[in-house]
C-alpha positions as CSV (number, residue, x, y, z in Angstrom):
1,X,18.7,19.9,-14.4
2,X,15.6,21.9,-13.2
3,X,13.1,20.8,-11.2
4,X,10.7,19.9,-14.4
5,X,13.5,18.2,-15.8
6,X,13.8,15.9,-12.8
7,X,10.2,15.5,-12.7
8,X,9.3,14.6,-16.2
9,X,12.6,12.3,-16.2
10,X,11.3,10.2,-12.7
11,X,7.9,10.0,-14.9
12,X,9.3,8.6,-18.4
13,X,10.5,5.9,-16.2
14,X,6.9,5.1,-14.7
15,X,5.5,2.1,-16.2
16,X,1.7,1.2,-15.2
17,X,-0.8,3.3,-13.5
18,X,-0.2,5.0,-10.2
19,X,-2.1,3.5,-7.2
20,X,-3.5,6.1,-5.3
21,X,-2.3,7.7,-1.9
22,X,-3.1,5.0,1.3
23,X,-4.8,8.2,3.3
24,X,-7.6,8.2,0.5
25,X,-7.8,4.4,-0.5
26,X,-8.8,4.0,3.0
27,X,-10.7,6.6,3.6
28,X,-13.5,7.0,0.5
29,X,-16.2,6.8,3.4
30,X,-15.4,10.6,4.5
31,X,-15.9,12.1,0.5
32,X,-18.5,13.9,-0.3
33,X,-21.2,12.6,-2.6
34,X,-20.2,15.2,-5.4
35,X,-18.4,18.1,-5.9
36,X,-14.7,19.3,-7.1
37,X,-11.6,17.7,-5.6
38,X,-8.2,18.9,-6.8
39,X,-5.0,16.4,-6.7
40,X,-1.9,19.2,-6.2
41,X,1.4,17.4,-7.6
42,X,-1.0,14.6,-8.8
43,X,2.4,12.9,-10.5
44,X,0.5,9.8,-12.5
45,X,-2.6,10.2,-11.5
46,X,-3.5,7.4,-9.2
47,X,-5.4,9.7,-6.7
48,X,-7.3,11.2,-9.3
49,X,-8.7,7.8,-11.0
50,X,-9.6,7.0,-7.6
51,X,-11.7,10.6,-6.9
52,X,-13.5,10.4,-10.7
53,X,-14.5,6.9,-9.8
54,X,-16.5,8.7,-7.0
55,X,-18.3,10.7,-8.8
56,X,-16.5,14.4,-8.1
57,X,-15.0,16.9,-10.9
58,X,-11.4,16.5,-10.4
59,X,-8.6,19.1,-11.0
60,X,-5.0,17.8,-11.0
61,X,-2.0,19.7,-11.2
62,X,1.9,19.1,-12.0
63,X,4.7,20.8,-13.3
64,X,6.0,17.6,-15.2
65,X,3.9,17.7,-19.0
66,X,5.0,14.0,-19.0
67,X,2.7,13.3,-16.0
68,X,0.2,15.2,-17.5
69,X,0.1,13.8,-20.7
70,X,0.3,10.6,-18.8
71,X,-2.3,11.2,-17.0
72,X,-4.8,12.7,-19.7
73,X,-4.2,9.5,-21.9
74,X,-5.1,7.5,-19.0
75,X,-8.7,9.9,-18.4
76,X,-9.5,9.4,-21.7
77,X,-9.1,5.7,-22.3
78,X,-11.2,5.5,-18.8
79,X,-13.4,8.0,-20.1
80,X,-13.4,10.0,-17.1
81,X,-13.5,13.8,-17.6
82,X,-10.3,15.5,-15.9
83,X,-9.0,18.6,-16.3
84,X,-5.7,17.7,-16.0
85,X,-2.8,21.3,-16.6
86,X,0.4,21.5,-16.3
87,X,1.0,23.9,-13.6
88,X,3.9,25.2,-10.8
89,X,1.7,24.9,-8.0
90,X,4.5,27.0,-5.4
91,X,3.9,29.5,-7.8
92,X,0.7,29.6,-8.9
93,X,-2.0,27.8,-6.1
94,X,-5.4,27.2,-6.1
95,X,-7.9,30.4,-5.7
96,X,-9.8,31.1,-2.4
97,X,-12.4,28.4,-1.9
98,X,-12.6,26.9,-5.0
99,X,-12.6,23.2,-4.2
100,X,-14.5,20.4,-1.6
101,X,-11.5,18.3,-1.2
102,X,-8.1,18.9,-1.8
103,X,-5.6,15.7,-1.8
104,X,-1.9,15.9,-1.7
105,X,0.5,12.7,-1.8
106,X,4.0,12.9,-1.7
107,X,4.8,16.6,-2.0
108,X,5.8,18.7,0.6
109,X,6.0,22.8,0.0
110,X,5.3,24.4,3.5
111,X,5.0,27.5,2.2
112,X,2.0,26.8,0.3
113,X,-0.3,25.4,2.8
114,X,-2.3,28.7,3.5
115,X,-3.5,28.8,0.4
116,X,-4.3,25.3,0.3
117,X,-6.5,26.1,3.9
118,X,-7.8,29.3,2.0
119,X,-8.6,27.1,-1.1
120,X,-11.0,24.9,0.8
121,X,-14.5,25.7,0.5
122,X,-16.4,25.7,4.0
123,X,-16.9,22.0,5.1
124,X,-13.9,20.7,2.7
125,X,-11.5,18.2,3.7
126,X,-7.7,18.0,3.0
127,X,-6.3,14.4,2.5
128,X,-2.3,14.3,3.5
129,X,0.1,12.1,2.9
130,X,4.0,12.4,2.4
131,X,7.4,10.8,4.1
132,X,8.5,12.0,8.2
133,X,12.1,12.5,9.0
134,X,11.7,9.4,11.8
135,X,11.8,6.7,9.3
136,X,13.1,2.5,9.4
137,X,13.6,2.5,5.5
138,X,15.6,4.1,3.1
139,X,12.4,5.6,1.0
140,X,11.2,8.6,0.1
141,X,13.5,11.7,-0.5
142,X,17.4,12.2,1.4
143,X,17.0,15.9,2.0
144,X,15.4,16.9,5.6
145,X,13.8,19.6,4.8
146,X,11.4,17.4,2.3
147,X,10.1,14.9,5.1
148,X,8.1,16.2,8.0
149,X,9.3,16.8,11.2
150,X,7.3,14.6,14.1
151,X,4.0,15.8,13.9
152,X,4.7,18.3,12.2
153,X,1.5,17.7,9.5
154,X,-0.6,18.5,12.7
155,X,0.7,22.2,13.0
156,X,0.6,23.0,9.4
157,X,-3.5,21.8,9.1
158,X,-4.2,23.4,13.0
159,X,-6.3,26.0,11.7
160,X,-8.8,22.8,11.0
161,X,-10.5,19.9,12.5
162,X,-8.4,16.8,12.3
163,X,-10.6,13.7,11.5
164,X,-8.1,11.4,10.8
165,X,-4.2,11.3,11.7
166,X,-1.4,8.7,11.5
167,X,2.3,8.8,12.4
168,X,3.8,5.6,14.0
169,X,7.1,6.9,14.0
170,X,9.9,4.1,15.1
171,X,7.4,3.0,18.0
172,X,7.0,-0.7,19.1
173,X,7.7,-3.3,16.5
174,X,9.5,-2.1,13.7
175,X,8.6,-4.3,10.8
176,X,4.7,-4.1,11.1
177,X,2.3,-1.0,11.0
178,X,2.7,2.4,9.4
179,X,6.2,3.2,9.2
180,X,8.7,6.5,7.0
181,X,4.9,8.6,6.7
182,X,2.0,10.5,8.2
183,X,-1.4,10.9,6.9
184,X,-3.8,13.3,8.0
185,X,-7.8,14.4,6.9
186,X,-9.1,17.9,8.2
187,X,-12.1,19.9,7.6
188,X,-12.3,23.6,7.4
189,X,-14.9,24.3,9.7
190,X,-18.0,25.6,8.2
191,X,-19.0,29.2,8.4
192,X,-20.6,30.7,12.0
193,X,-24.2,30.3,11.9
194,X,-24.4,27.6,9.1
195,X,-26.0,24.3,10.2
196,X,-26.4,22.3,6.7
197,X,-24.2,20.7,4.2
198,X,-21.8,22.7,1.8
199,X,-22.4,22.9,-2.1
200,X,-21.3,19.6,-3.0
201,X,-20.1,18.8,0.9
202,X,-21.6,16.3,3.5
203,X,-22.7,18.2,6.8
204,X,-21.0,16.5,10.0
């Protein structure tokens, strides 16, 4: 089975809509007031009802057409304009600065990250979330090489500054707090010299 396969088979078996990623439910305050946000591997769609809602153009991408499809019936009964493609984002990433926020949730290709850095417009912010290889459950995926190493979701985003990061770890008690995941929001710096706000940013 490819890799399409096994997504659009995990996603015929999704009933109900998608919450959104924890790192952006709690974290609205640090959006900008307009602008386009792209959900890479959006899956269901839970993160991108959650961005429309806010007012921004959202982009979501996904190589499984049954999360797409999904995801475009779910737009539409919302009425919320998406532009919602079926796409291999390891092979085909976002252009060069073409997005204010950028939100990825439960996806992990290393290799891509440049281009997602590069992809950010100046002032944009990257909301991160997926599975650590210190975990207390049996979630998320088996393979190593698909959950982060400790603070590993630090090195990958250094390039920016970090406003928000969470890894607990198997620290203290192990049935309460953040546990099997890290989250992390970072802003590409704006350019030397500029003082104000980004198209469609908020200046810090």
């Amino acid at each position: 089975m490819t890799s399409k396969e096994n997504w659009n088979a995990r996603y015929r078996a999704v009933t109900g809509e998608r919450q959104a990623s924890r790192v952006l439910e709690e974290n609205l305050h640090l959006l900008p007031v307009n602008g386009r946000a792209l959900d890479l591997a959006c899956g269901a769609g839970g993160n991108v009802m959650l961005l429309a809602q806010q007012g921004l153009k959202v982009t979501a991408w996904d190589i499984a057409d049954v999360a797409i499809a999904a995801l475009q019936d779910t737009a539409l009964r919302r009425q919320f304009s998406v532009q919602a493609e079926v796409r291999d984002v390891e092979a085909n990433p976002p252009a060069p600065e073409t997005f204010d926020v950028i939100v990825v949730s439960y996806f992990l290709c290393r290799d891509i990250i440049p281009a997602l850095i590069q992809a950010l417009k100046p002032g944009g912010l990257v909301y991160y979330q997926t599975f650590i290889q210190q975990r207390v459950s049996h979630r998320g995926p088996e393979r190593m090489e698909f959950r982060l190493a400790e603070q590993e979701l630090l090195h990958l985003f250094s390039g920016l500054q970090v406003l928000f990061y969470r890894e607990e770890g198997c620290v203290g008690n192990l049935q309460k707090g953040f546990r099997d995941e890290a989250m992390l929001i970072a802003r590409k710096k704006l350019r030397t010299g500029h003082t104000g706000s980004t198209s469609g940013t908020n200046g810090f």
